[in-house]
Backbone as CSV, one residue per row, in Angstrom:
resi,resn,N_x,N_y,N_z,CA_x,CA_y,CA_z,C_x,C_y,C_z
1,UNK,0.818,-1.194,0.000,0.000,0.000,0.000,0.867,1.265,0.000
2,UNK,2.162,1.280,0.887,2.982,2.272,0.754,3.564,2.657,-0.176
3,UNK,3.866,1.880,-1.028,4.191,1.755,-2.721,3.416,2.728,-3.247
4,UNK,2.159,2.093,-3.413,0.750,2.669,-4.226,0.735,3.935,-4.136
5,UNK,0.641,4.198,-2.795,0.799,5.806,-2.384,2.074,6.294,-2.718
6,UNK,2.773,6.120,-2.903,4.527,6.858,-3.261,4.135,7.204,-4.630
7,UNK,3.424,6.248,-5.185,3.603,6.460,-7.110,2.176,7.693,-7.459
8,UNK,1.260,7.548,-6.526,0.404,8.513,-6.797,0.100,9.870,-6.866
9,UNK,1.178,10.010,-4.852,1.744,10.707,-4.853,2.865,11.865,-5.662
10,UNK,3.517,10.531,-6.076,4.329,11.447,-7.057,3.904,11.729,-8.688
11,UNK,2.936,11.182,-9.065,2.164,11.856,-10.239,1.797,12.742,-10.089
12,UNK,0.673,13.066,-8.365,0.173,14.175,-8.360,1.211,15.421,-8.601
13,UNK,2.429,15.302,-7.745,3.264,16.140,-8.256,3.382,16.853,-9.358
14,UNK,3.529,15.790,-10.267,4.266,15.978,-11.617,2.918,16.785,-12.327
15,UNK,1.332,16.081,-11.815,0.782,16.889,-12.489,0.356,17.986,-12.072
16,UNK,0.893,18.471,-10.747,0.459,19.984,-10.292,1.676,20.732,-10.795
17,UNK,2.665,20.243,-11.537,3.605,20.994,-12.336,3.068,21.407,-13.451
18,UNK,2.543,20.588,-13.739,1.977,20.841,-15.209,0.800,21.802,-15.300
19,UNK,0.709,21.677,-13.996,-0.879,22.632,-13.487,-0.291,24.011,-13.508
20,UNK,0.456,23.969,-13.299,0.995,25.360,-13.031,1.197,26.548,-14.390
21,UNK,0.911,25.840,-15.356,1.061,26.210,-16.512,-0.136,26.445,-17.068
22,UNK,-1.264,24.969,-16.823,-2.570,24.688,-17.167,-3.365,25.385,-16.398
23,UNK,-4.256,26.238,-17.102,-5.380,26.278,-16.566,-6.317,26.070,-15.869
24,UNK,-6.803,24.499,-16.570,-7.644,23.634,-16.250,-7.224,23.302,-15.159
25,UNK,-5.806,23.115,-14.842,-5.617,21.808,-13.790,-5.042,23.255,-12.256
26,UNK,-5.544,22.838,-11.216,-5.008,23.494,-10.031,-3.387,23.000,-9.779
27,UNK,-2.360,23.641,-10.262,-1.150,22.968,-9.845,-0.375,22.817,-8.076
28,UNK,-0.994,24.144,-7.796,-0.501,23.535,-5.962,-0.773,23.087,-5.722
29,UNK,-2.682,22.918,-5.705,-3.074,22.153,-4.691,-3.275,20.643,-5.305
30,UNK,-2.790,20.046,-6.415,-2.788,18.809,-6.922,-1.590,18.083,-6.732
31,UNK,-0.104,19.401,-6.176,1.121,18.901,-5.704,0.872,18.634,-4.468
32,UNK,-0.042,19.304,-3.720,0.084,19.383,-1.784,-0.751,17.956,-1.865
33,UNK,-1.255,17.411,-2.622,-2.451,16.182,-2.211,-1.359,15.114,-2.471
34,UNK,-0.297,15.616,-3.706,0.658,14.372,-3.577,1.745,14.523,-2.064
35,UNK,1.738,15.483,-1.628,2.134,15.310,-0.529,1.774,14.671,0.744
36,UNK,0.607,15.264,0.759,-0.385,14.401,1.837,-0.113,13.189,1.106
37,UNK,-0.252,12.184,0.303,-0.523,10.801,-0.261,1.222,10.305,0.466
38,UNK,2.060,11.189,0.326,3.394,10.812,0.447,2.813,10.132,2.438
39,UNK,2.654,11.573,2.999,2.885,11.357,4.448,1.762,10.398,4.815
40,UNK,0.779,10.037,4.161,-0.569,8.777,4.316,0.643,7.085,4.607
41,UNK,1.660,7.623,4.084,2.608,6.422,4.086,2.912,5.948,5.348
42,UNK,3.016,4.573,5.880,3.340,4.543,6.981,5.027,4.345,7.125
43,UNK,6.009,4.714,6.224,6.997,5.130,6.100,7.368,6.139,7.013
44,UNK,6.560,7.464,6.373,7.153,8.889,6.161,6.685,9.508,7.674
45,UNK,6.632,9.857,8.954,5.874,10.383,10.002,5.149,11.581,9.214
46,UNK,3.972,11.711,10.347,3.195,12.985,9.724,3.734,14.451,10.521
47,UNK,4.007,15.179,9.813,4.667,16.319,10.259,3.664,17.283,10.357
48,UNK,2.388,17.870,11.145,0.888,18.439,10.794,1.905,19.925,10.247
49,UNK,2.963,20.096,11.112,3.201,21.304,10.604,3.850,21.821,9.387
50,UNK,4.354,21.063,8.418,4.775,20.879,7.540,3.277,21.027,6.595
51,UNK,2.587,20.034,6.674,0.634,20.070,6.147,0.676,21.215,6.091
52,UNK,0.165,21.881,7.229,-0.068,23.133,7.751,0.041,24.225,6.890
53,UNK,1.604,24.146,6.700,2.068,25.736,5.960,2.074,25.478,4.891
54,UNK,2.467,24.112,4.524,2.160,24.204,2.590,0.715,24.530,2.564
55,UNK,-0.183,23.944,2.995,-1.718,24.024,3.122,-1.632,25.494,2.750
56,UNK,-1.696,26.365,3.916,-1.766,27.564,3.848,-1.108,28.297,2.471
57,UNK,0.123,27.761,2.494,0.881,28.201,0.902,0.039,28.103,-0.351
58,UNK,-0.622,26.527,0.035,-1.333,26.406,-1.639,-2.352,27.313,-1.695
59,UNK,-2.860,27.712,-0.375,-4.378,28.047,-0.575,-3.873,30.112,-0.694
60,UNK,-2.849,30.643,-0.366,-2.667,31.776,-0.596,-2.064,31.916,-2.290
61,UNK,-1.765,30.980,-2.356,-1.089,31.245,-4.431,-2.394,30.569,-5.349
62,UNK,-3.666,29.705,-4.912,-4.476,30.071,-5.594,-5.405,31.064,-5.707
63,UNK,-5.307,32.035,-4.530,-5.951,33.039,-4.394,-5.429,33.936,-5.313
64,UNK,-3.822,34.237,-5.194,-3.048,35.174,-5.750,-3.091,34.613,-7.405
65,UNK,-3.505,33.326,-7.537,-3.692,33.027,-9.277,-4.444,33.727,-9.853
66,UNK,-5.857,34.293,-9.200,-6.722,34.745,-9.939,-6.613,36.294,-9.635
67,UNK,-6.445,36.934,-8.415,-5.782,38.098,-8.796,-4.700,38.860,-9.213
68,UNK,-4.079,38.046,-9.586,-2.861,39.020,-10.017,-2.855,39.129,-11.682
69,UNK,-3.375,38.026,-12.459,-3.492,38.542,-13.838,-4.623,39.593,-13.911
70,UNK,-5.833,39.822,-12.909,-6.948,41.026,-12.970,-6.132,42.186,-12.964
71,UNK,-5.216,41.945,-11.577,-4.429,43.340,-11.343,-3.853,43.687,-12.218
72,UNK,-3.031,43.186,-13.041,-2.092,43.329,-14.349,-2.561,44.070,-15.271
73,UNK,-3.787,43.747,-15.618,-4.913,43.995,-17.005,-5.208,45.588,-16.447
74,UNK,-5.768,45.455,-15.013,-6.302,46.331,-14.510,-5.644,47.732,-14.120
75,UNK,-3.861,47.124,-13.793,-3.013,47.978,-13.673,-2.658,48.943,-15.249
76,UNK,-2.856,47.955,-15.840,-2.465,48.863,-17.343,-3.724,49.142,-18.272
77,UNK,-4.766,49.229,-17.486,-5.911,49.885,-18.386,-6.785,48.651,-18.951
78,UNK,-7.026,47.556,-18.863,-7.630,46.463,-19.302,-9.100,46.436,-18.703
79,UNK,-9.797,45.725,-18.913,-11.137,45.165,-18.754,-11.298,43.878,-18.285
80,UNK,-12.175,43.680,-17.580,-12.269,42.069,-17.514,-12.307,40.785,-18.885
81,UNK,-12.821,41.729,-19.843,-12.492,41.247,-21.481,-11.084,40.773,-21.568
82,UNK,-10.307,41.408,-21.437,-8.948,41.099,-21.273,-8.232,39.793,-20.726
83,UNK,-8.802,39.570,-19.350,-8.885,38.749,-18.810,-9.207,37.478,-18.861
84,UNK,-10.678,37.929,-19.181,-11.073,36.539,-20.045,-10.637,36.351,-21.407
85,UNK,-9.764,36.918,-22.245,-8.610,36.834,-23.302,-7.669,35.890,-23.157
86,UNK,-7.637,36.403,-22.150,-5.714,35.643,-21.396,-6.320,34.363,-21.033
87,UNK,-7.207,33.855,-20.642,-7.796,32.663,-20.118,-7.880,32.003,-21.391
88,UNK,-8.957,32.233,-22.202,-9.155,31.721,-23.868,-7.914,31.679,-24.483
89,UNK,-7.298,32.275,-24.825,-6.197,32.254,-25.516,-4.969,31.269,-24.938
90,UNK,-4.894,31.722,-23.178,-4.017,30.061,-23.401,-4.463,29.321,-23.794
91,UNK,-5.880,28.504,-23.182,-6.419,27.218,-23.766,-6.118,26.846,-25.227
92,UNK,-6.727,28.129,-25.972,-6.362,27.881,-27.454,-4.870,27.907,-27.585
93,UNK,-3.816,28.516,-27.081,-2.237,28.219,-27.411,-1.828,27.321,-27.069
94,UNK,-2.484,26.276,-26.023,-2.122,25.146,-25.350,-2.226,24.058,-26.132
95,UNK,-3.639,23.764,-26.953,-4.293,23.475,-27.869,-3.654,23.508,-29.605
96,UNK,-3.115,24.358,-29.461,-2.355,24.787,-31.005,-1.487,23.898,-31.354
97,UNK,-1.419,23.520,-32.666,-0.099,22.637,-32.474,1.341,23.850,-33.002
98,UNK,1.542,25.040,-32.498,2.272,25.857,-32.529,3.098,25.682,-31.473
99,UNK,4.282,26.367,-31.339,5.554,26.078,-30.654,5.329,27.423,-29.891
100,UNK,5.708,27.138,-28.657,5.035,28.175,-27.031,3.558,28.576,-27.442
101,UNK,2.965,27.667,-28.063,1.139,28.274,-27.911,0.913,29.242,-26.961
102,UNK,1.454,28.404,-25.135,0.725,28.771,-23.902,1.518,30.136,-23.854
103,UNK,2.310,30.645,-24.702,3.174,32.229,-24.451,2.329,32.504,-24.913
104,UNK,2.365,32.838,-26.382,1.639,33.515,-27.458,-0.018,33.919,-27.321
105,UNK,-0.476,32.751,-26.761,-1.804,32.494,-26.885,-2.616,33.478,-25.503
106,UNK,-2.280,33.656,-24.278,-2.495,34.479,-23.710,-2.673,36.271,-23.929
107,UNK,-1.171,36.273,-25.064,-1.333,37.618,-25.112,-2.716,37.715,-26.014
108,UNK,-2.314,37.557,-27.377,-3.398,37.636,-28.153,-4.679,37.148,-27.815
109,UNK,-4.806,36.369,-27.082,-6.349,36.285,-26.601,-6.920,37.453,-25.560
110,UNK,-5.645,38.527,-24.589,-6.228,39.587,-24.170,-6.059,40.737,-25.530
111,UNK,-5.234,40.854,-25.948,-5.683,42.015,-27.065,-7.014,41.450,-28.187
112,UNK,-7.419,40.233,-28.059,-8.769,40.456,-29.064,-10.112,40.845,-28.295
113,UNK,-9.233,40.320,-26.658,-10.966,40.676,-25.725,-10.821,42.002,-25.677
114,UNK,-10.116,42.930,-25.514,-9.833,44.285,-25.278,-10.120,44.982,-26.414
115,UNK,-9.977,44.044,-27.608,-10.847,44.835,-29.001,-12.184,44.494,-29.140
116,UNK,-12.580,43.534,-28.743,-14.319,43.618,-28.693,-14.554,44.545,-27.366
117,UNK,-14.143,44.408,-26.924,-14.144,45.478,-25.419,-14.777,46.604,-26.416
118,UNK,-13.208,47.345,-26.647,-13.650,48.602,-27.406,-12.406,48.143,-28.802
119,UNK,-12.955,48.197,-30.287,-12.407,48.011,-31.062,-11.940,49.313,-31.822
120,UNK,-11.763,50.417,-31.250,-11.236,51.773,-31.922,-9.721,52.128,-31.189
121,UNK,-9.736,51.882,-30.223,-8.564,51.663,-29.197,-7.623,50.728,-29.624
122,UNK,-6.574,50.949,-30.307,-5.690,49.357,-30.651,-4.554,49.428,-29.381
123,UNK,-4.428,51.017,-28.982,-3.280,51.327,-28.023,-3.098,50.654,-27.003
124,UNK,-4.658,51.401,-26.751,-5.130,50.290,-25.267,-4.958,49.074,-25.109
125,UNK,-5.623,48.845,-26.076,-6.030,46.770,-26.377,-4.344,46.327,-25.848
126,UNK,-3.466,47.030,-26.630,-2.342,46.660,-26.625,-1.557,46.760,-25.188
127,UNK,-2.118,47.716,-24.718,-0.909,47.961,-23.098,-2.020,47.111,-22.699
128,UNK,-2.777,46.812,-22.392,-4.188,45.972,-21.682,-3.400,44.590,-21.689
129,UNK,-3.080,44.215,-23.043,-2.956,43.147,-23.283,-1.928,42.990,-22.951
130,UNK,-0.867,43.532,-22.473,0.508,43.403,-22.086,0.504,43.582,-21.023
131,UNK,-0.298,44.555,-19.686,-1.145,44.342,-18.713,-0.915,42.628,-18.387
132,UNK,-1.894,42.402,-19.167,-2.198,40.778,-18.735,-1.524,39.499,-18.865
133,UNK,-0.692,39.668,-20.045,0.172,38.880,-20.433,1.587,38.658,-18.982
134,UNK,1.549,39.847,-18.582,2.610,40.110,-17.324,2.075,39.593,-16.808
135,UNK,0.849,39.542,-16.294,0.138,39.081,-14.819,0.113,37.311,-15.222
136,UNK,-0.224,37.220,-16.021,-0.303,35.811,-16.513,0.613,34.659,-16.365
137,UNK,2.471,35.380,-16.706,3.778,35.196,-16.683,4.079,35.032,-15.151
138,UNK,3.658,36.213,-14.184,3.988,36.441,-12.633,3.461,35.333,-12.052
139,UNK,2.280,34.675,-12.549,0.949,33.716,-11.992,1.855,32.478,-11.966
140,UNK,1.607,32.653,-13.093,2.343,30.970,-13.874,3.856,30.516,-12.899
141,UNK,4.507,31.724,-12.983,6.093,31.459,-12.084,5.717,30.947,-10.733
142,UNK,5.028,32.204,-10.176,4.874,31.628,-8.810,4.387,30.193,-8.357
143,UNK,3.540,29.785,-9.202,2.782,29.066,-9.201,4.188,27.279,-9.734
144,UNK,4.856,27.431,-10.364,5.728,26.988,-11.118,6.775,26.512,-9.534
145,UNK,7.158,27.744,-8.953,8.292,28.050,-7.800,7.071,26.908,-6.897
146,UNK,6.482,27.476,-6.298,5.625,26.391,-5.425,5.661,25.483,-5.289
147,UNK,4.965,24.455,-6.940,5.109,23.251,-7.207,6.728,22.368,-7.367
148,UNK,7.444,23.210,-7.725,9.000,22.933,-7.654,9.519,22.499,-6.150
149,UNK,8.925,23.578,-5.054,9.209,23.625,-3.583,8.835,22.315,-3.112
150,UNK,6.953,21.782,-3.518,6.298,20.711,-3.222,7.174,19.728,-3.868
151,UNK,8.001,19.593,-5.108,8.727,18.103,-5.871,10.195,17.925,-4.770
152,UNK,10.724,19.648,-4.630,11.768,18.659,-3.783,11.322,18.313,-2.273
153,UNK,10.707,18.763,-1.523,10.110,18.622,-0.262,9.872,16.653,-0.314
154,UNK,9.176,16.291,-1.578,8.757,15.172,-1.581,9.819,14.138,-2.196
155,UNK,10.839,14.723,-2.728,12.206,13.717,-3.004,12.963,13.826,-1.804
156,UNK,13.479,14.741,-0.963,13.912,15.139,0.180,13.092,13.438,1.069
157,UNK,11.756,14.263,1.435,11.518,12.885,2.357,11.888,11.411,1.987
158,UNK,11.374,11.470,0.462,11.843,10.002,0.054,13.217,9.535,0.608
159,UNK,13.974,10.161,-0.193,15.049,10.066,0.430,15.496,10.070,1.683
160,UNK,15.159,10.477,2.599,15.419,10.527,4.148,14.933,9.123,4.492
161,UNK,13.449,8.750,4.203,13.376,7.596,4.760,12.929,6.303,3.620
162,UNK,13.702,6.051,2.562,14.048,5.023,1.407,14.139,4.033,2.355
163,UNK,15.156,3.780,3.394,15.129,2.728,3.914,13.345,1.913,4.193
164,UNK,12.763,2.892,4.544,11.294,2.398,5.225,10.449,2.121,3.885
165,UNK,10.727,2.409,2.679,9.981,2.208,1.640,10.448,1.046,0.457
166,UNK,12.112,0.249,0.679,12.445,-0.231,-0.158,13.292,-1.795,0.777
């Protein structure tokens, strides 16, 4: 059973890395569950305080996921159009079979919401959209740094107690 949980664990990881990029997928908090799955081990002791502050960690950087690309848009003149640009447009750059879709595809999906917004404005659309594209970039990192923190935290333990798992 301790097995089972080590390997699940460490998918979740891998796919709250990937989350971190994705949209769709929550990347902290799909790394912190492979963590918890790690310490479910009767290997690994449960450390609540260790839980604790990543807990708290994941749950303050998905908060900060969704505001900080608003602030971005919002800081440089954008709309919530914008916003929901940067959202559409990764999906669709993610989706693309183009090379960095998930770059590309953010920006241009806030400069087309910022032109249906208002389509006489290209200036705007444009700092709007660069607005968001920043906030999008800031999201993604942090979010990136986190899940990185959660992969070694969870090779770290492995490693500490391999003996109890192999």
């Amino acid at each position: 059973m301790d097995i089972l949980l080590l390997i699940l664990g460490f998918i979740c990881v891998l796919v709250g890395i990937l989350g971190s990029f994705l949209p769709i997928l929550p990347g902290p908090s799909i790394s912190w569950i492979g963590l918890v799955l790690l310490y479910f081990t009767n290997a690994v002791p449960t450390n609540y305080w260790v839980l604790g502050i990543s807990l708290l960690l994941t749950i303050i950087i998905s908060i900060l996921d969704y505001v900080i690309p608003a602030k971005g848009t919002k800081r440089f003149g954008g709309s919530s159009y914008g916003v929901w640009g940067t959202n559409i447009g990764l999906l669709v750059g993610i989706l693309a079979p183009i090379p960095f879709g998930f770059i590309i595809g953010p920006f241009i999906g806030a400069f087309v919401g910022e032109l249906i917004y208002n389509s006489k404005d290209h200036n705007r659309a444009l700092k709007a959209a660069t607005g968001s594209f920043i906030g999008f970039l800031a999201s993604s990192f942090m979010k990136f740094v986190v899940c990185m923190m959660y992969l070694g935290m969870f090779i770290w333990l492995l490693w500490q107690y391999k003996s109890e798992f192999f």
